[in-house]
N, C-alpha and C positions, 0 to 999 in steps of 0.2 A: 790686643789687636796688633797683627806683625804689620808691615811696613807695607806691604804689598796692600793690605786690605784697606791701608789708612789712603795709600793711592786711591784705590778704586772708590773710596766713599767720597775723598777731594773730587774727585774726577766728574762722579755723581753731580754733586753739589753744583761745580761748573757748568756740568751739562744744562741742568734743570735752570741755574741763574741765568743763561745767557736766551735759554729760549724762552723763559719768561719776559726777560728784555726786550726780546725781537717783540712779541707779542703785545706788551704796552705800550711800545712805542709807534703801533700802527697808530695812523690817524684816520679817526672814523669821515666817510666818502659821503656820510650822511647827514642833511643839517640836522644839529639836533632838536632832537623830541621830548617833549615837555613832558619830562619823567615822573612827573608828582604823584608821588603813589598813595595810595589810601589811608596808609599811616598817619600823612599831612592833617587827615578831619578826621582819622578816630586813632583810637590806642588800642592795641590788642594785647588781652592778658591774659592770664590764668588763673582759673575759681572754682571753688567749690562749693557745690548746691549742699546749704547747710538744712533746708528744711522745705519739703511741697505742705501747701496752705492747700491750693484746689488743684484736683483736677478731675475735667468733667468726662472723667471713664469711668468716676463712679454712679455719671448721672443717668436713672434710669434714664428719663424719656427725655428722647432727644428733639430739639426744633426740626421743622422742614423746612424746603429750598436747600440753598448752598452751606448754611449756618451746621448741619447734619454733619459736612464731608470736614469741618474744623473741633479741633481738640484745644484744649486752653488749660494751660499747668502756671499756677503761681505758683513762686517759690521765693525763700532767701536765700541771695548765695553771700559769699566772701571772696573780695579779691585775692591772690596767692599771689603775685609779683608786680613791678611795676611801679608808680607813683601814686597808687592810690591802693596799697597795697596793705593788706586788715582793714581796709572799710567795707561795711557790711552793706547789698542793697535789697531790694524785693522789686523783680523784673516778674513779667507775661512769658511766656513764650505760649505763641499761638502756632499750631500744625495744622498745616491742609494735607489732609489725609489722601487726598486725590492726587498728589505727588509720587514720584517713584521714589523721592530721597527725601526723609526728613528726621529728624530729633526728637526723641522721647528721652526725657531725663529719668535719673532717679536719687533720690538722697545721698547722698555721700559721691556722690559720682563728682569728677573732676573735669570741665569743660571750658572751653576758648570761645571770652566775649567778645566785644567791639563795643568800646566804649565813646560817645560821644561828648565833648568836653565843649564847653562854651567861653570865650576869651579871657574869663577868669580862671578858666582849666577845672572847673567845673564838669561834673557831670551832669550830662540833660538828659541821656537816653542809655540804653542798656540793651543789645540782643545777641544772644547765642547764636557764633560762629560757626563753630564745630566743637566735638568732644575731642578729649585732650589723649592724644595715642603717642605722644613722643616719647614718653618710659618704653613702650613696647617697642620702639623703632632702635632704644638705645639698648634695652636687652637682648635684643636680637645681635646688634653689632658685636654687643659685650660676648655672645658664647661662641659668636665666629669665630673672632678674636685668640680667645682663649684655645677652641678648637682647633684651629691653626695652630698655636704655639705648642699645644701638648703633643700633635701631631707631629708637625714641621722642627722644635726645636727649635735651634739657631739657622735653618734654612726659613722657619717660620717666620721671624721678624724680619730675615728678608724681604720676606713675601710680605709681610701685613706692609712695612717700608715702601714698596713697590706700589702698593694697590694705592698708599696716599698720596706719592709719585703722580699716578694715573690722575688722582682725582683732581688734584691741586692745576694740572696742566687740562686738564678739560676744562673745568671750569676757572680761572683765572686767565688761561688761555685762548683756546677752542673758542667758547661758546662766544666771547667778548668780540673777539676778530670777525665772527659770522655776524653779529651786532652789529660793527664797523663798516659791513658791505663787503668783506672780502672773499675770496672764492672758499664756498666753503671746503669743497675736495682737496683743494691745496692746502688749507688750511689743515685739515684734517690728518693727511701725510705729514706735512711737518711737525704734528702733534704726535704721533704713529710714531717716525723716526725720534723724538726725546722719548717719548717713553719704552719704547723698544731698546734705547739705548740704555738710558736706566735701569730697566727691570733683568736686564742680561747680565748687568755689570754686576747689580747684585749678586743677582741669582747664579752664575756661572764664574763672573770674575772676566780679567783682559785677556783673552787668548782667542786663535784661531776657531774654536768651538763657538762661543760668542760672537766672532763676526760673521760667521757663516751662517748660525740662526738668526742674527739681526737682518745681515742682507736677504736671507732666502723669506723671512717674516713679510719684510716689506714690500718685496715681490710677490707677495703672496694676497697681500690688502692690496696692492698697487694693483695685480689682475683683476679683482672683485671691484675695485671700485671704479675699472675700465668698459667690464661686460657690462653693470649697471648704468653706467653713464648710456654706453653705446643701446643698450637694448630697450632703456626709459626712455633716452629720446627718442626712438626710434616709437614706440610705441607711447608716445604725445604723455607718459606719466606727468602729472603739472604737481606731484609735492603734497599737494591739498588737501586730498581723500582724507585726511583725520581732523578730527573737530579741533584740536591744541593749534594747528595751522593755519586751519582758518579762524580761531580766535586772535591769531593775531595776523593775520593779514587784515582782516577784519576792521579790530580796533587799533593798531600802528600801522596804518596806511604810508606815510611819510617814511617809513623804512624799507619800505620796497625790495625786498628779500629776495633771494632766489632758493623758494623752494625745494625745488626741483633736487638742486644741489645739497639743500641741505637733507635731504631724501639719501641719497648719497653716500653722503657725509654718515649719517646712520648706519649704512650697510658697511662702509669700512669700519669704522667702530664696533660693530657687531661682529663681524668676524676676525677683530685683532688677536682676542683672545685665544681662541682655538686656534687659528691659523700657527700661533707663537708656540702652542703649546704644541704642533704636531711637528714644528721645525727643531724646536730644540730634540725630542724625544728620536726621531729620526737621525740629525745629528750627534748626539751624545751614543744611538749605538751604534753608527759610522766609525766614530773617532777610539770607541770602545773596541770596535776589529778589529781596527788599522793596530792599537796600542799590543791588541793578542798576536795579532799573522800583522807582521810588518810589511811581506812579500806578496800583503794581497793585489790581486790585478784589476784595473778602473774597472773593467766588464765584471768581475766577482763585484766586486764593491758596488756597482749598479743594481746587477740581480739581488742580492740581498738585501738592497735599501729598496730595493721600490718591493719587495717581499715582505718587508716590517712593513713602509708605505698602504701596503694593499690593504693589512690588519686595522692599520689606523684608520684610513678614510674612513672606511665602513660604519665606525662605530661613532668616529666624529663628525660625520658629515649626519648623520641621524641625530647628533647630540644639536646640532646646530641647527637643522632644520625642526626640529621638536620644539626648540626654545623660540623661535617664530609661531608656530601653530598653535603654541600654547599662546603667545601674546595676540593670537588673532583668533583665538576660538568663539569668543561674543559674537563677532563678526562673523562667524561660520555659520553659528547659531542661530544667529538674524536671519540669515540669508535661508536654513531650512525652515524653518516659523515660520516666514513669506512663501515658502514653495516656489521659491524661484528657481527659474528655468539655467540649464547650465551654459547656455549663450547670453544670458545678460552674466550671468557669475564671473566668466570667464572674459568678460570684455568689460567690467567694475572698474575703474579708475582705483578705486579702493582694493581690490583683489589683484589690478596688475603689482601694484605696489608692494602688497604682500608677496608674491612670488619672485617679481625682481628681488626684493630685501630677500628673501631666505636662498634661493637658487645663486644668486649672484655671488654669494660669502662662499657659499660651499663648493662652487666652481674654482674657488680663489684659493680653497685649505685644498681641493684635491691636486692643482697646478702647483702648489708650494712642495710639493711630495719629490718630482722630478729636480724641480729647481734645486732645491738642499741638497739630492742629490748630488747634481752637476756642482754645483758649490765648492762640497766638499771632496769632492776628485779635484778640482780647478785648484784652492787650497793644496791640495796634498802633492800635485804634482811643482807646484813652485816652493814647496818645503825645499 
């Protein structure tokens, strides 16, 4: 590693320490709230179903009334982790089949209890949580991972570097500060700015290339996350339209959020991505002609960036808007199954929200197209 790179990874390091700082050192605006989570009266662990005793799908004739629409599987399982970890029990799990979501075991399968313990720490009860999907959650990560580095190389761990960058400041940051009562849009931006600073430094290194995709980046979320403000309020969006919102507006009352914002908050987020990646690519073959034809002229240098520009929107403003549609297609779905008419659609609290999020990012990656250009004229002419 030469000297320059060991700079930029110090430099990294400081970025990310001090806006971590900035970030724990808010003080939350809100009394706090009696956080006792459910872990306090059970333990959750991981087990596997060593053996089904009954279960009544093999029973021919079934009771009537309600007793019909219930299924009943004994079984043994064994705990796998935890403080009660190799003791064997023999649980019920009862299904009401008139449910849309429910749990059917089978032998060897591997599944997440909730154990209830009594002040000896004792076990008194035993019921299946959910089945256990976190090998597949970890396999997944693992061929990314891998796919990225065989791909990528040494830009690859860049990249994987960057992406945990991203994560560690969302969540130790970001979400915390929104916790605390503070705006989430601001919040958001100054999360936007370290990681935009981060992920360039990597990915690009300190040069004018790099500041001119960082500034033209966040110009770019800063537009999107301007229209949406402006055109949510304007049209009463209150944040709420998704059930995850209202569970907890719901049940942390005493927190008193500002939805709305954290709505927001979402759409810059969502469009950092693309936004970053059309400003570097733009930039990089700006700084790419300037390095061929040194005597290019600002109006050349326009015309040919917003002519790379024209190719990119197109394909990443669909990339972007697609990844909405895809995450509201239930919702699409719902609304044909009802035959609903296209003036309740179109006036949905739930549907304006969806189009503010996906319109509002894509306003913001197609405005960043000019911006980098002008940037990188602005740059070039104070070279």
């Amino acid at each position: 590693m030469n000297k320059k790179k060991i700079i930029e990874v110090c430099l990294v390091i400081v970025i990310l320490t001090l806006g971590l700082a900035f970030f724990i050192s808010l003080k939350s605006k809100f009394p706090e709230v009696d956080s006792k989570s459910k872990e306090d009266t059970y333990n959750l662990a991981k087990a596997k179903v060593l053996k089904i005793h009954y279960d009544d799908l093999d029973v021919k004739e079934k009771p009537d009334g309600y007793e019909k629409y219930l299924r009943k599987q004994e079984m043994d399982i064994q705990i796998l982790d935890g403080i009660h970890k190799g003791e064997k029990f023999k649980i019920r799990n009862t299904i009401q089949t008139v449910e849309v979501y429910y749990i059917v075991v089978k032998e060897g399968e591997k599944i997440i209890v909730n154990m209830t313990e009594d002040q000896d720490g004792e076990v008194t009860s035993i019921h299946i949580y959910e089945r256990a999907r976190a090998n597949y959650a970890y396999l997944l990560i693992g061929l990314f991972v891998i796919s990225i580095l065989i791909v990528g190389r040494r830009k690859g761990i860049n990249a994987i570097v960057s992406l945990v960058i991203t994560g560690i400041v969302i969540i130790k940051g970001l979400l915390p500060s929104i916790l605390k009562g503070y705006n989430p849009v601001l919040m958001t931006l100054i999360s936007c700015a370290i990681i935009i600073a981060c992920s360039l430094i990597l990915l690009i290194g300190i040069n004018r290339k790099s500041i001119t995709a960082a500034l033209s980046t966040l110009g770019g979320v800063a537009i999107a996350g301007v229209i949406a403000m402006i055109v949510g309020s304007s049209a009463y969006v209150t944040g709420l339209a998704g059930e995850h919102a209202q569970t907890i507006a719901f049940t942390y009352k005493d927190l008193n959020l500002d939805f709305r914002g954290i709505l927001f908050a979402g759409i810059i987020i969502g469009a950092l991505g693309a936004v970053m990646d059309v400003c570097i690519s733009i930039t990089s073959s700006l700084y790419e002609m300037m390095d061929i034809k040194s005597d290019i002229t600002p109006k050349q240098l326009m015309k040919s960036g917003m002519n790379i520009g024209k190719d990119i929107i197109g394909t990443m403003s669909n990339t972007l808007i697609l990844a909405y549609v895809g995450g509201a297609i239930q919702l699409i779905l719902l609304l044909m199954v009802l035959n609903t008419s296209y003036t309740q659609i179109i006036n949905l609290d739930m549907m304006m929200s969806e189009i503010v999020t996906a319109l509002a990012g894509s306003i913001g990656l197609v405005w960043s197209v000019p911006l980098t250009i002008l940037l990188v004229i602005l740059f070039r002419e104070k070279k």
